[in-house]
C-alpha positions in Angstrom: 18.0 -49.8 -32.1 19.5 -53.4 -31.7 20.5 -53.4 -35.3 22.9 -50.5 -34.5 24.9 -52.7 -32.5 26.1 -54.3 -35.3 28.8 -51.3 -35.6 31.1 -52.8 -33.0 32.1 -55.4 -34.7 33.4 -54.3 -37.9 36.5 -53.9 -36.7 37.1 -50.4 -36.3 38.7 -47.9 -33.6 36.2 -46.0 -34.2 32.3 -46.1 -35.7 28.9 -43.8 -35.4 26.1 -44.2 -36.9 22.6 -42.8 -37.2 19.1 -43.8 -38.3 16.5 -40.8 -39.1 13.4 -43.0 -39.0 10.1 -42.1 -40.7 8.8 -41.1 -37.3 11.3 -38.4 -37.8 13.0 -39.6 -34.7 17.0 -40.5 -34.5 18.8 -43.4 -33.2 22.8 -43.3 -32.9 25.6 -45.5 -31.7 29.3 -44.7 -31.1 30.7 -40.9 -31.3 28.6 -39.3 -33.6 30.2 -36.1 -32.8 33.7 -37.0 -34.3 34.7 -35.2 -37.2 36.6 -37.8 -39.8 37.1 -37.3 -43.6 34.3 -37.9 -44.8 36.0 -39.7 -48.2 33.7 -39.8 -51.2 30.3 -38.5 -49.5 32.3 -35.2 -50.0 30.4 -35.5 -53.7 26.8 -35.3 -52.5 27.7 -32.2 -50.6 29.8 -30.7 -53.8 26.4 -31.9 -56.0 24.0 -30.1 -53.3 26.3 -26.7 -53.8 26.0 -27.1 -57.6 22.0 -27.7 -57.2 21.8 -24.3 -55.6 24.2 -22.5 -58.3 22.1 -23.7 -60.8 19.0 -22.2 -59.5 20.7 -19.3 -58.2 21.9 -18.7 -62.0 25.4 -19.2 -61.4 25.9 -22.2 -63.9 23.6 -24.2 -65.7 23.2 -27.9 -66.6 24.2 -27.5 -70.1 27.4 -24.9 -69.6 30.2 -26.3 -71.3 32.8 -27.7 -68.8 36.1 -29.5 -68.6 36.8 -31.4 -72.0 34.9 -30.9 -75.2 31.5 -32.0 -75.4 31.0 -32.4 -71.6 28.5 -30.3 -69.7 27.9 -29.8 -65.9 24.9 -32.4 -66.2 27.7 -34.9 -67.7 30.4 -34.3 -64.7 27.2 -34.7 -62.3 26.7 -37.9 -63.4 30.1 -39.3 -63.9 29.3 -39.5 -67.6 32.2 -37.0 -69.3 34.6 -39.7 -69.9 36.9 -39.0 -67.7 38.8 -42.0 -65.5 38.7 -41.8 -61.5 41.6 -40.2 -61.8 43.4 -37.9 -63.7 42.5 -35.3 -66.6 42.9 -37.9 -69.2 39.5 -39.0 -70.6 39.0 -42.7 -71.3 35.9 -42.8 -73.3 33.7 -40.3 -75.4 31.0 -38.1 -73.5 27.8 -39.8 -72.2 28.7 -43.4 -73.7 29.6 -45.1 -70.3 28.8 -44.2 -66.5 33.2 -44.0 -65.2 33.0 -43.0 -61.5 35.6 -40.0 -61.3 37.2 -37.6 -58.9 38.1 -35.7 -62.0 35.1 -35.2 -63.0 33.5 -33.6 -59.7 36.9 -31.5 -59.5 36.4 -30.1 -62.9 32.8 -29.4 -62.2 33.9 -27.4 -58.9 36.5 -25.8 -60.6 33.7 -24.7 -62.8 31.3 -23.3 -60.9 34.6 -21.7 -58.7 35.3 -19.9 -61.6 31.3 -18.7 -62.8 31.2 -17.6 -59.5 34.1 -16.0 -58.6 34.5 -17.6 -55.0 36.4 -20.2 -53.8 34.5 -23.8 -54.4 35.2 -24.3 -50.5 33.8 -20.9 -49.9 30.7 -21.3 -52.0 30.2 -25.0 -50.5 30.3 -23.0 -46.8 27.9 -20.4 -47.9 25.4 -22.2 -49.6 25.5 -25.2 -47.8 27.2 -25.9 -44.7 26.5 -22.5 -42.7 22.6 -22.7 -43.4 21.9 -26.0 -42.6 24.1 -25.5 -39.3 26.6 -28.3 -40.0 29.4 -26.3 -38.2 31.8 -29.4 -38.0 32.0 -30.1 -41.8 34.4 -28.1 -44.1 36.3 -28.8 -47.2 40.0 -29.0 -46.8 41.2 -29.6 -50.7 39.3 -31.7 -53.4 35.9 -31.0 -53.7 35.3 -35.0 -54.7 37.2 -36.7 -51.4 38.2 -34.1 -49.0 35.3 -32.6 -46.5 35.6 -33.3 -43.0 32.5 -33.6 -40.9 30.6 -35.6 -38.3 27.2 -37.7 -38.0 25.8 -35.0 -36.5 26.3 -32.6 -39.4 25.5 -35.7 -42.1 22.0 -36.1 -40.0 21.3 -32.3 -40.9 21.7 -32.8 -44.6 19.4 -36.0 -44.6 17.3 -34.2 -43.0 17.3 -31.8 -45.6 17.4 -34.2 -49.0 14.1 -35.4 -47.3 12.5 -31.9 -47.4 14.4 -29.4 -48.7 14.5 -25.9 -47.9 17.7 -24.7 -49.5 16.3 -25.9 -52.9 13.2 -26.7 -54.6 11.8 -30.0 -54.1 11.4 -29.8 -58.2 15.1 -29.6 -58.4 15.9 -32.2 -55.7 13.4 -34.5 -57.7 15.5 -34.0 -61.2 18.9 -34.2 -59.1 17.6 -37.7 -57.9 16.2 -39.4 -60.9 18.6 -41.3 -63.1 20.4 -38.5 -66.1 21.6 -40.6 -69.4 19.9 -43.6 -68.7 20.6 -46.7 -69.6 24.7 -45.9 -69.2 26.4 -49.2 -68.2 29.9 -48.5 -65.1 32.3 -50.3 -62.7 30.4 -49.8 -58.9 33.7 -49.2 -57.2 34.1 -52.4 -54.7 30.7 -53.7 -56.0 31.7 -54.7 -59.7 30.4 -54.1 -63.2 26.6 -52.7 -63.2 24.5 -52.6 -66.0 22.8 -50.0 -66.0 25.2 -48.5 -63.1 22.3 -45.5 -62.4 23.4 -42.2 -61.4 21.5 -38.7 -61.1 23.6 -35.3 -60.0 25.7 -36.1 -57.6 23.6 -38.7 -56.0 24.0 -42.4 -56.9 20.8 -43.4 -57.4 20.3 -47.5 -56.5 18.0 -48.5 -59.3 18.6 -52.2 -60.3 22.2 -52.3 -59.2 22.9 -55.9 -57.1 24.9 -56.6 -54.9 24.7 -53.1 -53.0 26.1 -51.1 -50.6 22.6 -50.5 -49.1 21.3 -53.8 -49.1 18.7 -56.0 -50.6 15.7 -54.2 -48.5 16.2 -50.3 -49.8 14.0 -49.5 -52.8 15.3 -48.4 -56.2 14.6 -44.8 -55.7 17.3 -44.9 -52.8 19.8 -42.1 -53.4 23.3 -41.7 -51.7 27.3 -42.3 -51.3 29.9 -44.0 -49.6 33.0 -43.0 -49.2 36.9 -45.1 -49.1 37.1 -44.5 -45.6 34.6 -46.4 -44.2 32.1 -43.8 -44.8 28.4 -43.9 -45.9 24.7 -41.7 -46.3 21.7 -43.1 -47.8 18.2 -41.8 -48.3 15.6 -44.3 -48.7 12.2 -41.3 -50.0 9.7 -44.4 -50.1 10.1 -45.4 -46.4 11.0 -41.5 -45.0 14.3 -43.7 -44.0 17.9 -42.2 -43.8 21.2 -43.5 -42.2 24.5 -42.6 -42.0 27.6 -44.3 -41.0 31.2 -42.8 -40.2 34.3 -45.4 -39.6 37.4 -44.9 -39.4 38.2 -48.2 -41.6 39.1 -48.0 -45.3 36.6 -49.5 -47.7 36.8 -52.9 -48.8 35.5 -56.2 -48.6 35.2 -56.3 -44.9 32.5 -53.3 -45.8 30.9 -55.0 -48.9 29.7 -57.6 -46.6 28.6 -55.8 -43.4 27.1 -52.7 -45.2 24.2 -54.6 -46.7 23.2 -56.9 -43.7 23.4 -53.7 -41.6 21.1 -51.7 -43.8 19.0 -54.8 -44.1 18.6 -55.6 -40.7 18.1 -51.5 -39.8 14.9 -51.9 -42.1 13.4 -55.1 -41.1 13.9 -54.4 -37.4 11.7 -51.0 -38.0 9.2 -52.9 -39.9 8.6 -55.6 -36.6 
């Protein structure tokens, strides 16, 4: 694809990226086997692991977790209160959407301790080992620390798209928006109101600007991550890509992400 080419000029000493089109078929640029830190889309795999504890019984949406009043659904959605970091809340449960590592590490210590097993451990076994993504693993926080490669991030678009390690009923409720209405600071994008989130999975809605461009529909579900870093899942067009840099986030990326995107889907639709 001529729109991947767009990749090597952003700067970077190093850039993959992939498109899984709705052909099913893949097209990649750069070294899409090179593991980096994957930076923030570490939370979509953390949400995936909680997805399956839920329907294997190990914790449930409404357990009690972290500070008073918050439940796993509220740490899912960045809605306990809690700021990006630190165990400090900054506003009352489910009044405002706050983007927060805390809040994902509290739901892993969570379901670390339901379980008995190491969050890592758990994230391994239900996750990484049976989707085959042998170059990812977790090497501390469970909201900013897995490693992995486009290869591997390929696998679990493949799977969002049509899942086998859950049901499609509980992908479908992990990917609509949970306490609507919740307004939140897009990190690097500005205030959004509403900022729409489901578990784990930022879900696009009516946010503008975005990371994914102006082309992506409002059921588009994904992350990005500080390190240059980013997955989306577009389910109306069967459209996924991924992107791995090795170039922290930050303006530079709030202006190339979206014409990227863009240009991925408008070249597709020629």
């Amino acid at each position: 694809m001529k729109a991947l080419e767009m990749i090597d000029g952003w700067g970077t000493s190093m850039a993959a990226a992939a498109v899984l089109d709705p052909a099913g078929a893949t097209h990649t640029r750069g070294p899409i086997d090179g593991v980096r830190r994957l930076a923030s889309v570490t939370k979509l795999l953390t949400g995936y692991a909680s997805l399956i504890a839920i329907e294997e019984g190990v914790i449930a949406l409404n357990d009690l977790a972290g500070r008073p009043g918050a439940t796993v659904e509220h740490l899912l959605a960045h809605a306990a209160g809690y700021g990006f970091n630190g165990a400090k809340p900054i506003a009352p449960v489910g009044r405002r959407r706050i983007y927060s590592n805390t809040g994902i590490e509290v739901l892993a210590a969570h379901l670390e301790s339901a379980s008995g097993i190491p969050f890592a451990d758990y994230l391994r076994a239900a996750v990484l080992e049976p989707l085959g993504m042998t170059s990812t693993d977790l090497r501390g926080s469970a909201a900013h620390q897995a490693f992995g490669n486009v290869v591997d991030l390929l696998t679990f678009v493949r799977e969002i798209l049509a899942p086998k390690l859950i049901h499609p009923s509980t992908l479908a409720d992990a990917t609509r928006v949970h306490f609507p209405g919740l307004a939140g600071l897009l990190p690097g994008f500005g205030r959004q109101d509403p900022m729409d989130w489901g578990l784990g999975f930022e879900v696009k809605g009516t946010k503008h600007p975005h990371w994914s461009g102006t082309v992506t529909s409002a059921q588009t579900v994904g992350h990005f991550g500080g390190t240059g870093t980013f997955l989306w899942v577009d389910p109306t067009r069967s459209l996924a890509v991924v992107c791995i840099t090795d170039r922290p986030f930050g303006p530079w990326a709030a202006e190339a992400w979206p014409a990227f995107n863009d240009a991925i889907i408008r070249e597709l639709a020629a």
